[in-house]
PDB file of N, CA, C and O in Angstrom:
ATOM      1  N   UNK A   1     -11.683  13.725 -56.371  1.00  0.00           N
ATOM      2  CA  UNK A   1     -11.046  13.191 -57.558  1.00  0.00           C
ATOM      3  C   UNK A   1      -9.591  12.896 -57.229  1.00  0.00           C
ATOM      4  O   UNK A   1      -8.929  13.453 -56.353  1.00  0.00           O
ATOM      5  N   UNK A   2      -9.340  12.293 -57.751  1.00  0.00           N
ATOM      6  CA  UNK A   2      -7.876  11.536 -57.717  1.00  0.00           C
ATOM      7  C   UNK A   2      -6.856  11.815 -58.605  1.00  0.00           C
ATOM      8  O   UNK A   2      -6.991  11.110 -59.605  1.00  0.00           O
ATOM      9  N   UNK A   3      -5.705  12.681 -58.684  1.00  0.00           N
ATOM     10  CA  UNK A   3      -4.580  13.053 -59.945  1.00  0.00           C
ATOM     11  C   UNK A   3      -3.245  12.434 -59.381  1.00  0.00           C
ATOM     12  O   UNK A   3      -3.112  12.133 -58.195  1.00  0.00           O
ATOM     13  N   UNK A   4      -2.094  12.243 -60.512  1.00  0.00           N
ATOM     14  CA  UNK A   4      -1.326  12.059 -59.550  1.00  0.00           C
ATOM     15  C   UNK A   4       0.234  13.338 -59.900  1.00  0.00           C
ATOM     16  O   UNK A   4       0.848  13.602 -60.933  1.00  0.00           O
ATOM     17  N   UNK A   5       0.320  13.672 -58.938  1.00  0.00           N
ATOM     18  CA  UNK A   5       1.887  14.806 -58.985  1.00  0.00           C
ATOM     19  C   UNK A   5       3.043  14.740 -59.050  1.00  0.00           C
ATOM     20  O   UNK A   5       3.700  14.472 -58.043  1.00  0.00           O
ATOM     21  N   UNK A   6       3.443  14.895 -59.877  1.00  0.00           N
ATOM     22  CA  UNK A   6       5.039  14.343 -60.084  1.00  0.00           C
ATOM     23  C   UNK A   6       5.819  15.938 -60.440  1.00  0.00           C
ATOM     24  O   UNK A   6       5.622  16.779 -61.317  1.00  0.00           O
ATOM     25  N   UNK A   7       6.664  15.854 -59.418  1.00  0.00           N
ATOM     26  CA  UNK A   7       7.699  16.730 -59.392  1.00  0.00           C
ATOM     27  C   UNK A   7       8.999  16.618 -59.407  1.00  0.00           C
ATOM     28  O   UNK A   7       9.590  16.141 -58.438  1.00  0.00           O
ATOM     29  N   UNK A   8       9.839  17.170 -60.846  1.00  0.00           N
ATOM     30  CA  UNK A   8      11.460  16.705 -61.161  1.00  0.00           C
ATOM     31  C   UNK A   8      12.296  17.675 -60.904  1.00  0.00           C
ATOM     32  O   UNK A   8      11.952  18.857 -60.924  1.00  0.00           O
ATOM     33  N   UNK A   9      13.730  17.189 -60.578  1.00  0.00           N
ATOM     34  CA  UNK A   9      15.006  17.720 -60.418  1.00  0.00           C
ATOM     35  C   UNK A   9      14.819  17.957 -58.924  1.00  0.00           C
ATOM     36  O   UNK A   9      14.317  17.281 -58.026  1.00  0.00           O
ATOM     37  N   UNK A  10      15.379  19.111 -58.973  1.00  0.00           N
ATOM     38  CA  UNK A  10      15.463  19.771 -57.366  1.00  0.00           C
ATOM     39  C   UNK A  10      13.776  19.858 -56.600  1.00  0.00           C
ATOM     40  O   UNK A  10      13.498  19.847 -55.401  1.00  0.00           O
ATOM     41  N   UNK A  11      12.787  19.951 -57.878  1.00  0.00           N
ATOM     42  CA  UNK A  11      11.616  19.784 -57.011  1.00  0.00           C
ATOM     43  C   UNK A  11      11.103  18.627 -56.168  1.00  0.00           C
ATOM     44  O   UNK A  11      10.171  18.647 -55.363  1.00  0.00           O
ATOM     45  N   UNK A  12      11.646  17.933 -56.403  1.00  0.00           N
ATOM     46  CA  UNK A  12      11.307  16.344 -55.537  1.00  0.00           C
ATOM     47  C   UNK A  12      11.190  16.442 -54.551  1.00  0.00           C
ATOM     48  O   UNK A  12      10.205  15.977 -53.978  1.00  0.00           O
ATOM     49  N   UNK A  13      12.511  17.338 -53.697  1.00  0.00           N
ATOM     50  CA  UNK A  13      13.049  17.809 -52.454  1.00  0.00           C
ATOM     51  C   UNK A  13      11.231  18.023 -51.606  1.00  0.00           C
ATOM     52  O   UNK A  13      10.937  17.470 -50.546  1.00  0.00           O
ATOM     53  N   UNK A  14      10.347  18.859 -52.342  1.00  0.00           N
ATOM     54  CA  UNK A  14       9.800  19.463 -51.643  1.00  0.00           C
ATOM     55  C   UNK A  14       8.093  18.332 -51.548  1.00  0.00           C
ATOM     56  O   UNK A  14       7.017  18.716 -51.090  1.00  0.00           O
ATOM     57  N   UNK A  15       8.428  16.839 -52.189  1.00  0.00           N
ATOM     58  CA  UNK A  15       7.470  15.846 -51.580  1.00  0.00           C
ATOM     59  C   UNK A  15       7.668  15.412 -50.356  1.00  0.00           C
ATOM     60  O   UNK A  15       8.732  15.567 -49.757  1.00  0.00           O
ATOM     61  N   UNK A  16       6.377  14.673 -49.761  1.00  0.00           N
ATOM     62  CA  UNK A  16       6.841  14.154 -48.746  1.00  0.00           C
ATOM     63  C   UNK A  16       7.965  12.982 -48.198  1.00  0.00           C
ATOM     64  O   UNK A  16       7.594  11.852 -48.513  1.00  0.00           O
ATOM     65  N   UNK A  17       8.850  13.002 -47.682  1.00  0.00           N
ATOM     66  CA  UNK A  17      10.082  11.782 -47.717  1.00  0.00           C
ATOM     67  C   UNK A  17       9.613  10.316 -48.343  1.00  0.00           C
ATOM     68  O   UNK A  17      10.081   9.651 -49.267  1.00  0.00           O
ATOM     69  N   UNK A  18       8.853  10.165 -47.740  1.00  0.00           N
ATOM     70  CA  UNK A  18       8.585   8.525 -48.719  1.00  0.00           C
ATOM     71  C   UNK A  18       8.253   8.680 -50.034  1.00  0.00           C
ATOM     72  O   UNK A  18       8.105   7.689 -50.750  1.00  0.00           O
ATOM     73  N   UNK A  19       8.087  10.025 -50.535  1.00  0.00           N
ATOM     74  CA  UNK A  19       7.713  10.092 -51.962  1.00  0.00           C
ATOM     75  C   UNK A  19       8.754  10.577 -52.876  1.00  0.00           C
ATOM     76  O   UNK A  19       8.608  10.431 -54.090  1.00  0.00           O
ATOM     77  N   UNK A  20       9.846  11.171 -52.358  1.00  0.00           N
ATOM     78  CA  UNK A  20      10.687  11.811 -52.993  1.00  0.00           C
ATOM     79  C   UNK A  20      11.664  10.672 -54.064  1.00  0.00           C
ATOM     80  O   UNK A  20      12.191  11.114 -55.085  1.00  0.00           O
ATOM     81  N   UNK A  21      11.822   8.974 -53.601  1.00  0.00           N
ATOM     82  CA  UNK A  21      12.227   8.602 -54.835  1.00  0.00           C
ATOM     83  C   UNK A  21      11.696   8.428 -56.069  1.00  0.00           C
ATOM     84  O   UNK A  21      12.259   8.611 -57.148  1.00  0.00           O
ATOM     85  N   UNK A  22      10.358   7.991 -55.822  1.00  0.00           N
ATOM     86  CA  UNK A  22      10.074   8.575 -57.228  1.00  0.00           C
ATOM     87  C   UNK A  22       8.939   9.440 -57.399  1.00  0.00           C
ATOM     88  O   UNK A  22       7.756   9.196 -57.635  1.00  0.00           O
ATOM     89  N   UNK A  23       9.654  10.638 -57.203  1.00  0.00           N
ATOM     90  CA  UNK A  23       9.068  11.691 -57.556  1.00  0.00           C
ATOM     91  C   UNK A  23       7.840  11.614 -57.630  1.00  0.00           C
ATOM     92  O   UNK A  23       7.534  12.438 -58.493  1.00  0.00           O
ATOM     93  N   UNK A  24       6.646  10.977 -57.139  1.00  0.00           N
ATOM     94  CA  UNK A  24       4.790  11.248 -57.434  1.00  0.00           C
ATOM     95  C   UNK A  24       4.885  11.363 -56.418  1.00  0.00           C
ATOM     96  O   UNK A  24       5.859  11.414 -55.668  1.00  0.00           O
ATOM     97  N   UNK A  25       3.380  11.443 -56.216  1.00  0.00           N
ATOM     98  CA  UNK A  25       2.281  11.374 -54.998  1.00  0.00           C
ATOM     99  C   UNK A  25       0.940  11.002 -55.572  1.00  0.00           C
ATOM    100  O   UNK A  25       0.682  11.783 -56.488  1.00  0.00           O
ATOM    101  N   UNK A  26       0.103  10.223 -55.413  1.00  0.00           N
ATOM    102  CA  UNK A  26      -1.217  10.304 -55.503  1.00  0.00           C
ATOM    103  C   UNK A  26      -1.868  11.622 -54.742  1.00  0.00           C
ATOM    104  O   UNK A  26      -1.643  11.942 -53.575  1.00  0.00           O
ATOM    105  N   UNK A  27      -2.697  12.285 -55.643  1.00  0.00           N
ATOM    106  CA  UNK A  27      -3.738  13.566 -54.885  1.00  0.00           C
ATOM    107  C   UNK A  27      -5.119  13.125 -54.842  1.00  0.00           C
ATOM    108  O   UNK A  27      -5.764  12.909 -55.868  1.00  0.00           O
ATOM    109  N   UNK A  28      -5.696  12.955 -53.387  1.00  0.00           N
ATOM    110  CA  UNK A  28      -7.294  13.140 -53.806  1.00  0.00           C
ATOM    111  C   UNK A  28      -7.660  14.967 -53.477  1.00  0.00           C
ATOM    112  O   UNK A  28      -7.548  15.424 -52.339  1.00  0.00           O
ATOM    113  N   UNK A  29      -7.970  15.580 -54.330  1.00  0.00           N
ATOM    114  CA  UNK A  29      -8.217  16.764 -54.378  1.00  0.00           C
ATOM    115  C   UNK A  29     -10.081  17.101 -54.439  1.00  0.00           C
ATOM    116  O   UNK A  29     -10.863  16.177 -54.218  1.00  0.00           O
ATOM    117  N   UNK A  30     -10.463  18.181 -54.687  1.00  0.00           N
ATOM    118  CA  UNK A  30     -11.889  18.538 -54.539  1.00  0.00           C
ATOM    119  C   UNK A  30     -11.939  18.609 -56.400  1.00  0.00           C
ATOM    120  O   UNK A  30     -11.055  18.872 -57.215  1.00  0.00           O
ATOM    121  N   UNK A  31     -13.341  18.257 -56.561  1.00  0.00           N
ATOM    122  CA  UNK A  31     -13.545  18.613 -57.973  1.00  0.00           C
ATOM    123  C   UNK A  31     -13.634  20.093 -58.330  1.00  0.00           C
ATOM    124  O   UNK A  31     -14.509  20.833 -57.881  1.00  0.00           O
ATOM    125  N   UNK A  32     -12.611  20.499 -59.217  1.00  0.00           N
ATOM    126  CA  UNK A  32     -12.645  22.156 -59.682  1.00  0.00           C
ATOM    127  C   UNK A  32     -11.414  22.357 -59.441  1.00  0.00           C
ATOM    128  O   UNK A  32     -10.934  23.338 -60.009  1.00  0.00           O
ATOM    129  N   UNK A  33     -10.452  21.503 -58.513  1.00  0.00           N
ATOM    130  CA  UNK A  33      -9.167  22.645 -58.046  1.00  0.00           C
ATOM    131  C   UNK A  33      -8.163  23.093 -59.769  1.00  0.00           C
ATOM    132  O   UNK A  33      -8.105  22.564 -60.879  1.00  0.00           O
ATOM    133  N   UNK A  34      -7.757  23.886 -59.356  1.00  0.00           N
ATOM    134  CA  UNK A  34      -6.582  24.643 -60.574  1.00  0.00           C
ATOM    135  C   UNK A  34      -5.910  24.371 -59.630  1.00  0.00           C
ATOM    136  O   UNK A  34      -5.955  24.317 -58.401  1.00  0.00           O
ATOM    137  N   UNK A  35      -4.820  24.096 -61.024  1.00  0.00           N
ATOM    138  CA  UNK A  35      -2.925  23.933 -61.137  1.00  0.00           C
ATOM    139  C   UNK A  35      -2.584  24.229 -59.619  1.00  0.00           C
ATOM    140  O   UNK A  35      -2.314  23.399 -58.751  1.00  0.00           O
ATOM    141  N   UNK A  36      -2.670  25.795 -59.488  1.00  0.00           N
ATOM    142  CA  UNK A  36      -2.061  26.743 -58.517  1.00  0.00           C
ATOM    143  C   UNK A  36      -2.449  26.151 -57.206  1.00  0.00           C
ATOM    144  O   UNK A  36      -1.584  25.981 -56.347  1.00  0.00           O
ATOM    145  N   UNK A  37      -3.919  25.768 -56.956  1.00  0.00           N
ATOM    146  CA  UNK A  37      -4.659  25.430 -55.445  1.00  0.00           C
ATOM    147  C   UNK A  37      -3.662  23.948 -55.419  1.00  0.00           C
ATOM    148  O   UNK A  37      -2.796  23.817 -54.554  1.00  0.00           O
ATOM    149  N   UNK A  38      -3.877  23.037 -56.320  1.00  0.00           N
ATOM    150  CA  UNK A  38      -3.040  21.742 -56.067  1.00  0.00           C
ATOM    151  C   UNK A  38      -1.673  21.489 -55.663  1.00  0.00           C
ATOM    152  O   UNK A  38      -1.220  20.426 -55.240  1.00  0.00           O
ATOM    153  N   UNK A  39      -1.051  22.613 -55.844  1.00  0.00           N
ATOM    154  CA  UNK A  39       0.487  22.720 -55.808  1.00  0.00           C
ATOM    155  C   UNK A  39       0.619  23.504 -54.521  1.00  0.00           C
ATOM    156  O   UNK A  39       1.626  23.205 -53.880  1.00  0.00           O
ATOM    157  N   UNK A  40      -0.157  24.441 -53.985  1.00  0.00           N
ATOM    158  CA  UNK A  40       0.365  24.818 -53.033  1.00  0.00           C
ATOM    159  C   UNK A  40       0.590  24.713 -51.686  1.00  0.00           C
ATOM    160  O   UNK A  40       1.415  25.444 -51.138  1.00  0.00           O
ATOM    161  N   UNK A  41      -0.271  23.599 -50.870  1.00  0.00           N
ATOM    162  CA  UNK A  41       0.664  22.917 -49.986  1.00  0.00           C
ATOM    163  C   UNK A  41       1.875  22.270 -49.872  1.00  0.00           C
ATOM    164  O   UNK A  41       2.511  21.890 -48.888  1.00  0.00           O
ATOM    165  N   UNK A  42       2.089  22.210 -51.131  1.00  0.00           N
ATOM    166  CA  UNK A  42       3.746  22.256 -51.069  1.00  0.00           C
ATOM    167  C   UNK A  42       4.724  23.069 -51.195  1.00  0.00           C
ATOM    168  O   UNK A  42       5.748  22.691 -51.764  1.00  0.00           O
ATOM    169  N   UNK A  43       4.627  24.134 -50.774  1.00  0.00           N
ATOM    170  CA  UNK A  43       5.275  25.857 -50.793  1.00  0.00           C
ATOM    171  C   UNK A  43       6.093  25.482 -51.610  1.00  0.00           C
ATOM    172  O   UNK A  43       7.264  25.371 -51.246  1.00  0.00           O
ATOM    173  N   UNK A  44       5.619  25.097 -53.309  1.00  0.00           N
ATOM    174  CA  UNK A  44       6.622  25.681 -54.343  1.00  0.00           C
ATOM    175  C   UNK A  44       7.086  26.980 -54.553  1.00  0.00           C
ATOM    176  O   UNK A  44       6.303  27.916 -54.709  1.00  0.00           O
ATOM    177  N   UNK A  45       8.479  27.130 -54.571  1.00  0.00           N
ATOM    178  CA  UNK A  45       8.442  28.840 -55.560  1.00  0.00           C
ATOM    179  C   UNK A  45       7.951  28.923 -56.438  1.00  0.00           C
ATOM    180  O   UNK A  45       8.006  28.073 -57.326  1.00  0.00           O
ATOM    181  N   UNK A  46       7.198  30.145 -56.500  1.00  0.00           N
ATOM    182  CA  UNK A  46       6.896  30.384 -57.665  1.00  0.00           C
ATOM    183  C   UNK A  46       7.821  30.384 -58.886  1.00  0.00           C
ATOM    184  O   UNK A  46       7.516  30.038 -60.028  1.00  0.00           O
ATOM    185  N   UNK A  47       9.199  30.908 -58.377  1.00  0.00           N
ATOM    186  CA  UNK A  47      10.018  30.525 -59.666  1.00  0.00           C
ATOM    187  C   UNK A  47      10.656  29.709 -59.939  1.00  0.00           C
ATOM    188  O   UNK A  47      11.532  29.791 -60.800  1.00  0.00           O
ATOM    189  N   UNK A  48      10.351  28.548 -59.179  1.00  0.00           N
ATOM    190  CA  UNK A  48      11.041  27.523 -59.693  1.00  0.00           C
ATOM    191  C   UNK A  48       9.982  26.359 -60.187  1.00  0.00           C
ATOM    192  O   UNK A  48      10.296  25.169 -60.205  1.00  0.00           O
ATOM    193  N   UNK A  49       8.636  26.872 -60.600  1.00  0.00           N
ATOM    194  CA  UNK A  49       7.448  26.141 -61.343  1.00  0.00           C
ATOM    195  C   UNK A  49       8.012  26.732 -62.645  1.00  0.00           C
ATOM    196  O   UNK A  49       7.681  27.882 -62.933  1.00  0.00           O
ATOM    197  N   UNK A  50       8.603  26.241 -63.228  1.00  0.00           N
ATOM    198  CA  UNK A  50       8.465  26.545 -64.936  1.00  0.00           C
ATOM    199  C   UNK A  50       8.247  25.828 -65.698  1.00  0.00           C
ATOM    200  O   UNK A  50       7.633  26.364 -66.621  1.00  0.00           O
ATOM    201  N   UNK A  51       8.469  24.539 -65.887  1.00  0.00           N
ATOM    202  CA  UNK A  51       7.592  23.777 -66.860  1.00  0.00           C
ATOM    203  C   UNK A  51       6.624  23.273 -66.517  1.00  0.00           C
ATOM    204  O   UNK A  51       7.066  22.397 -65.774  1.00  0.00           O
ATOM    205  N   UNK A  52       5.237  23.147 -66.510  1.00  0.00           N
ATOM    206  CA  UNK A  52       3.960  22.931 -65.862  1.00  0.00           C
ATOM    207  C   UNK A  52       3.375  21.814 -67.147  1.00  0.00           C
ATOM    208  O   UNK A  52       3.486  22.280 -68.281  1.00  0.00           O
ATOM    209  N   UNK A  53       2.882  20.658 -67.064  1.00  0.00           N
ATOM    210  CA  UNK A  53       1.663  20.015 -67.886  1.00  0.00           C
ATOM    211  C   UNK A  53       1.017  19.659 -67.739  1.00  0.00           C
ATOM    212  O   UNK A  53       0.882  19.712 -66.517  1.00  0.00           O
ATOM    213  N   UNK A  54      -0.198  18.890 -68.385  1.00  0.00           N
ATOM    214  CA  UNK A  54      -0.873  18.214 -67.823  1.00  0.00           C
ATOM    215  C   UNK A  54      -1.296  17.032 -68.850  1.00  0.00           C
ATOM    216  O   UNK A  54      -2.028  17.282 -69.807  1.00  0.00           O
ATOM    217  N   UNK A  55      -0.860  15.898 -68.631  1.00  0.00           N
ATOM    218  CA  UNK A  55      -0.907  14.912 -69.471  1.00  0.00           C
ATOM    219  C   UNK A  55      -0.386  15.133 -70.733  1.00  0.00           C
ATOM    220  O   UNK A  55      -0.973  15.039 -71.811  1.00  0.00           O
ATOM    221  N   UNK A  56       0.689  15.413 -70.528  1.00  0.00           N
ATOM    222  CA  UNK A  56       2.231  16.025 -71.457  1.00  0.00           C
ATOM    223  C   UNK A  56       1.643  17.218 -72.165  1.00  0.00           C
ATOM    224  O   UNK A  56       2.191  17.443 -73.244  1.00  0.00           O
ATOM    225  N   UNK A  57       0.567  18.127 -71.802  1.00  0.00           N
ATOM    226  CA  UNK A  57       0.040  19.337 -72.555  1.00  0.00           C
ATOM    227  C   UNK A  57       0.786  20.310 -71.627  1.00  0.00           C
ATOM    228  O   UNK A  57       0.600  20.211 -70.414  1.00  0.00           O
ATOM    229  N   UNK A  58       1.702  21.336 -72.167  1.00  0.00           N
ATOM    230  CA  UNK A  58       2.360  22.110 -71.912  1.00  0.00           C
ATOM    231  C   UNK A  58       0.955  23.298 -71.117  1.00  0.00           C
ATOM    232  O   UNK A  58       0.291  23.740 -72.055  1.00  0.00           O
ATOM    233  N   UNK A  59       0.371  23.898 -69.611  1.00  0.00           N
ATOM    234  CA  UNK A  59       0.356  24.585 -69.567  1.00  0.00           C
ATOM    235  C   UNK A  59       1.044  26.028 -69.211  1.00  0.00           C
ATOM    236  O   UNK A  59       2.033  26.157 -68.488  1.00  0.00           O
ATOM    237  N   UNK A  60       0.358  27.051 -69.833  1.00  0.00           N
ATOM    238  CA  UNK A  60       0.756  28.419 -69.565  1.00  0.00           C
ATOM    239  C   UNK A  60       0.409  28.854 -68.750  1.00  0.00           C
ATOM    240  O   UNK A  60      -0.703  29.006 -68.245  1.00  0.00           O
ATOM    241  N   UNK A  61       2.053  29.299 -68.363  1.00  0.00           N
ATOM    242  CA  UNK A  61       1.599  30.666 -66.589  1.00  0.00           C
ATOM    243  C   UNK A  61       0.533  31.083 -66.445  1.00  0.00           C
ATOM    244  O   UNK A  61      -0.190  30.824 -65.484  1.00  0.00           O
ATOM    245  N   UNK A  62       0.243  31.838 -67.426  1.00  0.00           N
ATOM    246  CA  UNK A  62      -1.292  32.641 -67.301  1.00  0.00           C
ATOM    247  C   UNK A  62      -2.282  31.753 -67.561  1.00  0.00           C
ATOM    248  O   UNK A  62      -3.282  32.266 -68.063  1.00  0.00           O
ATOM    249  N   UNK A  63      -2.317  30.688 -67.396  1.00  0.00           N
ATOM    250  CA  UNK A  63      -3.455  29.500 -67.570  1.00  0.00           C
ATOM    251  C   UNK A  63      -3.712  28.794 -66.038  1.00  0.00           C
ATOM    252  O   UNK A  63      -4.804  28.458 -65.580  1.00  0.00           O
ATOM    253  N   UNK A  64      -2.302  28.664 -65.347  1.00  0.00           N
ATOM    254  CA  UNK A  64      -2.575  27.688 -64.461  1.00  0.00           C
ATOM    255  C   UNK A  64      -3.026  28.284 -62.996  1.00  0.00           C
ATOM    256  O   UNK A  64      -2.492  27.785 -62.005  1.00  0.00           O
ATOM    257  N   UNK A  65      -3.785  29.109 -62.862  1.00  0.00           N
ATOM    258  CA  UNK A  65      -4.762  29.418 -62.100  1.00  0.00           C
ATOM    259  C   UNK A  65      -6.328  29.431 -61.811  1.00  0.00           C
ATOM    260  O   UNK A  65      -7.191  29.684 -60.971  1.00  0.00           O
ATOM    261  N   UNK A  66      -6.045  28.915 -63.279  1.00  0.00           N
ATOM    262  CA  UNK A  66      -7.692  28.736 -63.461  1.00  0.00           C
ATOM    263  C   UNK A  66      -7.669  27.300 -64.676  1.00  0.00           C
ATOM    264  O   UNK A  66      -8.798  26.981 -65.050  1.00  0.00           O
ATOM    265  N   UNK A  67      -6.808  26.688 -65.115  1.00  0.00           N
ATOM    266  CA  UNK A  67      -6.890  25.417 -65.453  1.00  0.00           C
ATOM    267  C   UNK A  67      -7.194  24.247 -64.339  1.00  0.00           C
ATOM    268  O   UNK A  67      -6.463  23.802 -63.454  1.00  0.00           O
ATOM    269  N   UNK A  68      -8.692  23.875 -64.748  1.00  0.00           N
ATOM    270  CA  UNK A  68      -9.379  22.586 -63.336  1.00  0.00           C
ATOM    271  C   UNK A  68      -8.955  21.229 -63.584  1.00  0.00           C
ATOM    272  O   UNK A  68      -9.616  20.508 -64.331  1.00  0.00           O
ATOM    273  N   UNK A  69      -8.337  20.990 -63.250  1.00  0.00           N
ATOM    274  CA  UNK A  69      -7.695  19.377 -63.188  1.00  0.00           C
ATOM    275  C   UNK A  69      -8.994  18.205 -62.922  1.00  0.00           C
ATOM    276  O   UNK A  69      -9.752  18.160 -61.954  1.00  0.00           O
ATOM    277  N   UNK A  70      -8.960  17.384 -64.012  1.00  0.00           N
ATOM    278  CA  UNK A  70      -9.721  16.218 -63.646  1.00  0.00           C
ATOM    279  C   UNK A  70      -9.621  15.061 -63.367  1.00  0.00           C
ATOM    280  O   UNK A  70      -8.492  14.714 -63.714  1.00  0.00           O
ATOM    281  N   UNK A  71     -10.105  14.316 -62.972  1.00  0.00           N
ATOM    282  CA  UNK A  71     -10.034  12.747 -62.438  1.00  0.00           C
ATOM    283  C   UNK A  71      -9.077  11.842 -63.566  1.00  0.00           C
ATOM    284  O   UNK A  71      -9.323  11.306 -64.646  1.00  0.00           O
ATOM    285  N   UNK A  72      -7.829  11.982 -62.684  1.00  0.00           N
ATOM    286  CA  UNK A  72      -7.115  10.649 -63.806  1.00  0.00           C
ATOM    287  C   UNK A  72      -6.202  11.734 -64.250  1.00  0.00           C
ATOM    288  O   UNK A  72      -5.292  11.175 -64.861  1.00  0.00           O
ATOM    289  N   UNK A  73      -5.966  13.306 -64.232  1.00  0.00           N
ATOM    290  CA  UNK A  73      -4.835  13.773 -64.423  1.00  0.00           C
ATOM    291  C   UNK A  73      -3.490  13.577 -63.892  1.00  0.00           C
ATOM    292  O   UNK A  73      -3.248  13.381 -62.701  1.00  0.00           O
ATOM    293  N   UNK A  74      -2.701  13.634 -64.747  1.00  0.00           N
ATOM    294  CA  UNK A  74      -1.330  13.379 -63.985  1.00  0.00           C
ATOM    295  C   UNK A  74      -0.659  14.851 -64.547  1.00  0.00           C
ATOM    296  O   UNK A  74      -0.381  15.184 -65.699  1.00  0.00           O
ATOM    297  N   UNK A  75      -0.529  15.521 -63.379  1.00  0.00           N
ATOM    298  CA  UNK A  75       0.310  17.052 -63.230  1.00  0.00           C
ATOM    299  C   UNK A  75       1.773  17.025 -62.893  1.00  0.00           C
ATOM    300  O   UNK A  75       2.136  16.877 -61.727  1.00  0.00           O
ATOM    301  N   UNK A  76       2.464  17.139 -63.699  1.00  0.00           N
ATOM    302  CA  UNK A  76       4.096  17.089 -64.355  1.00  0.00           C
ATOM    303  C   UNK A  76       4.384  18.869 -63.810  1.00  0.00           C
ATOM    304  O   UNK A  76       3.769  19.882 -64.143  1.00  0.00           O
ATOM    305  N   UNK A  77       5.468  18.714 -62.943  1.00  0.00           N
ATOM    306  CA  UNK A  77       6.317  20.187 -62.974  1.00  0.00           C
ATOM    307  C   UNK A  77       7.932  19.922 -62.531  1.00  0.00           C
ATOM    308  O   UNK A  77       8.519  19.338 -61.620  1.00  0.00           O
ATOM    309  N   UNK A  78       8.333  20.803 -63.874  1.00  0.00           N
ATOM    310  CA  UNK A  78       9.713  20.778 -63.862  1.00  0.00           C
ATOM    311  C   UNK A  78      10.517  22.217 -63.188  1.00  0.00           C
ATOM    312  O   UNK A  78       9.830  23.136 -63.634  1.00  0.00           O
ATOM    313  N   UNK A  79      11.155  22.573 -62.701  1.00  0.00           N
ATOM    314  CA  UNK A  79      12.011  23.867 -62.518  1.00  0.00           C
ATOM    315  C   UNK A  79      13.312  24.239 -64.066  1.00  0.00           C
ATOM    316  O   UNK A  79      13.760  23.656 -65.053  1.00  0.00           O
ATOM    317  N   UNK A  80      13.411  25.451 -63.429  1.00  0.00           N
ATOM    318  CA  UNK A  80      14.240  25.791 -64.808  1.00  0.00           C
ATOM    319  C   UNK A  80      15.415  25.030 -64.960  1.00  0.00           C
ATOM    320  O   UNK A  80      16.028  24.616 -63.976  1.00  0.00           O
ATOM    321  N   UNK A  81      15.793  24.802 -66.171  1.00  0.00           N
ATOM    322  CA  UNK A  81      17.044  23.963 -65.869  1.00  0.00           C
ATOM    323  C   UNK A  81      18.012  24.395 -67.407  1.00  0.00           C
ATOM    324  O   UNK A  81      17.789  24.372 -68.617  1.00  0.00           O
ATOM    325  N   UNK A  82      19.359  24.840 -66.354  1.00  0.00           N
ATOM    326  CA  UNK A  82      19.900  25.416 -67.821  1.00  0.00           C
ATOM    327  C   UNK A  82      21.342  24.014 -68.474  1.00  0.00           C
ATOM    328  O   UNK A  82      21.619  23.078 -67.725  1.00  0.00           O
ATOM    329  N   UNK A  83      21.792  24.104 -69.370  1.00  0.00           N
ATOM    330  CA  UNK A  83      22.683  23.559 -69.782  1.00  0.00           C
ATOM    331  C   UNK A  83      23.572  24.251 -71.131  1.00  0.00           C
ATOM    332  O   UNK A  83      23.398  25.269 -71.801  1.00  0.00           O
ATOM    333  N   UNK A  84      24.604  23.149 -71.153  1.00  0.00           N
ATOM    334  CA  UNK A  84      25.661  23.787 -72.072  1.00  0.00           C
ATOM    335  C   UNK A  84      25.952  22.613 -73.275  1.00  0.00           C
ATOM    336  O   UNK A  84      26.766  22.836 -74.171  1.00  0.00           O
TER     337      UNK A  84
END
């Protein structure tokens, strides 16, 4: 199956160089993978995954290990980001 990954702010850093301007990647992944299996060839920190979605649906920490991504998802992760 096919999703595509988009990672913002400082996470960009950690696509591959031709992907880092704009922030995606196309994934062909296995049918079944969760959040967690999709993301981790790209040695995210764990703490710097904090906003997670999936087709602008906010998931939860305790969800995205076992939330299965399907064909045509587009998986959004932001890091924390503070302001004033």
């Amino acid at each position: 199956m096919q999703i595509t990954l988009k990672l913002y702010a400082s996470l960009g850093d950690y696509l591959p160089a031709d992907r880092r301007r704009g922030n995606e990647l196309p994934l062909e992944l296995p049918t079944g993978t969760a959040v967690t299996d999709a993301i981790a060839p790209y040695g995210l920190p764990p703490k710097l995954v904090h906003l997670v979605l999936i087709n602008g649906a906010f998931v939860p920490p305790a969800e995205r290990a076992t939330r299965v991504l399907v064909e045509g998802d587009v998986l959004a992760i932001w890091p924390p980001i503070a302001g004033g």
